[in-house]
Structures are given as C-alpha cells and as structure tokens.
N, C-alpha and C positions, 0 to 999 in steps of 0.2 A: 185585748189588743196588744198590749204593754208584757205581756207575759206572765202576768200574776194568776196564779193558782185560784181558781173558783172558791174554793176551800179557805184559804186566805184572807180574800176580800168578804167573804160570809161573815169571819171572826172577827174582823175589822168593824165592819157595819154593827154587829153586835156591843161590839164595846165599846163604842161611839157610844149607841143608843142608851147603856146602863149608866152610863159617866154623863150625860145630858140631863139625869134626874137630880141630882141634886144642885146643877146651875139654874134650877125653878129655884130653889130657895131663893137666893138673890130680888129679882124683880120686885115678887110682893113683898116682901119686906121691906125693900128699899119705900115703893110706895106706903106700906105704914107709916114709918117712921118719917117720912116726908110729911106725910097729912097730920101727926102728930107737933110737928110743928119741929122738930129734930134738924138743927144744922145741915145743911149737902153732902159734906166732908166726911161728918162725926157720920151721918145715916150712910154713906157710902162705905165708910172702913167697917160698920159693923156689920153691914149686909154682906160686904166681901169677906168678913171673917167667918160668919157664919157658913156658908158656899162652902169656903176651906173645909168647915169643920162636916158639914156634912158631907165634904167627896171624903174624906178619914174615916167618917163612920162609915161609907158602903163600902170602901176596897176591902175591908176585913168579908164582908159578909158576899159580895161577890166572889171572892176567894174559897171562902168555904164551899158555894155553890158550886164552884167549876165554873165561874161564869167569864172569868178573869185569870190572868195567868198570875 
C-alpha cells in the first residue's frame, strides 16, 4: 500500500525473525537466576549481557549464511 517492494518486506520479516532467537536467551535465564535466589538487578545485567553476547555470536554466522547483509 505504502509502496514497498514485496521483495523488501520478505527480507525484512526474515531478519526480524533470525534476530528474535537469541532475545530467548534473556527470559529463562533471567528466571534462573531469579529462582536461584540472585539479586533483580545483578540477574537482569547478566541475562542482558548474555542476549548481547548471543546476537554477536549469530550476526557472524547469519552473514556467512546470506541470511543477513
């Protein structure tokens, strides 16, 4: 409707979808580390450090893929 290219919005929806996997890391681990009895704060910076580190480990291997520009 907006004039974006079919083609476009496919590529978009795709790499939306590959980038979503490693924002699962966060959740349960945050819950871990909750139920282990782990500060809010300290359990929240290390589940979001983790996220971080896992969207670093897949852009390399999307890339190699083609999956990713």
């Amino acid at each position: 409707v907006e004039g974006a290219e079919p083609e476009k919005i496919a590529e978009l929806s795709s790499q939306i979808f590959w980038l979503i996997v490693p924002s699962l890391v966060l959740f349960p681990l945050l819950a871990v580390l909750l139920r282990a009895g782990t500060n809010l704060w300290v359990s929240l910076a290390v589940a979001s450090a983790a996220t971080a580190l896992a969207y670093l480990a897949l852009l390399p291997v999307l890339k190699k893929f083609g999956l990713i520009e």
